[in-house]
N, C-alpha and C positions, 0 to 999 in steps of 0.2 A: 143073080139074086143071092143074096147072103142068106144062113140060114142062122139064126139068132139061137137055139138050144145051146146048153152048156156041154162039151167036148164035141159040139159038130163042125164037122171039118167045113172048112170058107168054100164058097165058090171059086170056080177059074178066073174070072174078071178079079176075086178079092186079093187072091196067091197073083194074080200075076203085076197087081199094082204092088204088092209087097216084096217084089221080086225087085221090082223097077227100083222101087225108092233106095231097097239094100244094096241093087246094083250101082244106082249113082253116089252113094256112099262111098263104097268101094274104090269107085275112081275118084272121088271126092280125097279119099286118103290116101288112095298109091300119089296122084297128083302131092300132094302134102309131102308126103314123105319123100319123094325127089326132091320137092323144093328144098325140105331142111336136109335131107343130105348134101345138095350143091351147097348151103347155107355152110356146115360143119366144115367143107374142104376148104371153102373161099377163108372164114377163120383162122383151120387150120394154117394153112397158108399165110396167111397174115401174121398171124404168131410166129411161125417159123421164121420168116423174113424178120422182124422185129425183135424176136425174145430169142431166137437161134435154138427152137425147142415148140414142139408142140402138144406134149404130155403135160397133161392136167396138174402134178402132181410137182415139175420142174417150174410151171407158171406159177402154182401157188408160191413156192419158194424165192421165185422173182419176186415177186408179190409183195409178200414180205421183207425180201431185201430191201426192195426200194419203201415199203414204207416205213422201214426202219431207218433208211438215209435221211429220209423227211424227217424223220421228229429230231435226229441229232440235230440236222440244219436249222430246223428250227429253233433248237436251244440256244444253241451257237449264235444264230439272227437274234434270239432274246437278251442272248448275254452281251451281245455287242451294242445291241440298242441301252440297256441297261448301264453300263458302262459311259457310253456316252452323254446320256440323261445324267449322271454324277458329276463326268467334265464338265457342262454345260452348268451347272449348282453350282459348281465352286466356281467356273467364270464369273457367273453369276452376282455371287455372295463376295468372290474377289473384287468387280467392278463397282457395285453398291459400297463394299466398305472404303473404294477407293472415292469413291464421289461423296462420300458421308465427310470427307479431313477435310 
């Protein structure tokens, strides 16, 4: 039986269901936190093998190298297409003034 006053201490039934629920918490979390620890290694790992580094600090850096590859490539893919797109206009404008005589 609980006793309902203000600062009276709970009964045994009420401390030991609060015991339970904080208990299964507990293993709720160590569970968890093994999990994302195997989680962090499997990762690590993965990085390691791929990026030959597994410091947060050398990935970022990867990171950024390659997405700096990308936007050159990019440019470079625009200015190719761009380029092309002009040949193609003067074939273009070549062909038509050839079919106009």
């Amino acid at each position: 039986m609980t006793n309902d006053q203000p600062g009276a201490v709970p009964d045994i039934e009420a401390l030991t269901e609060q015991f339970q629920k904080l208990n299964k918490r507990k293993i709720e979390s160590e569970r968890d936190l093994v999990n994302a620890e195997q989680n962090l290694n499997e990762l690590k790992q993965q990085a390691q093998e791929e990026y030959g580094t597994d410091q947060l600090e050398e990935l970022k850096a990867k990171l950024q190298q390659i997405k700096d590859e990308n936007a050159r490539k990019r440019a470079e893919y625009h200015q190719s297409l761009a380029k092309i797109e002009t040949e193609l206009s003067k074939i273009e404008t070549a062909h038509q003034s050839a079919d106009a005589s």
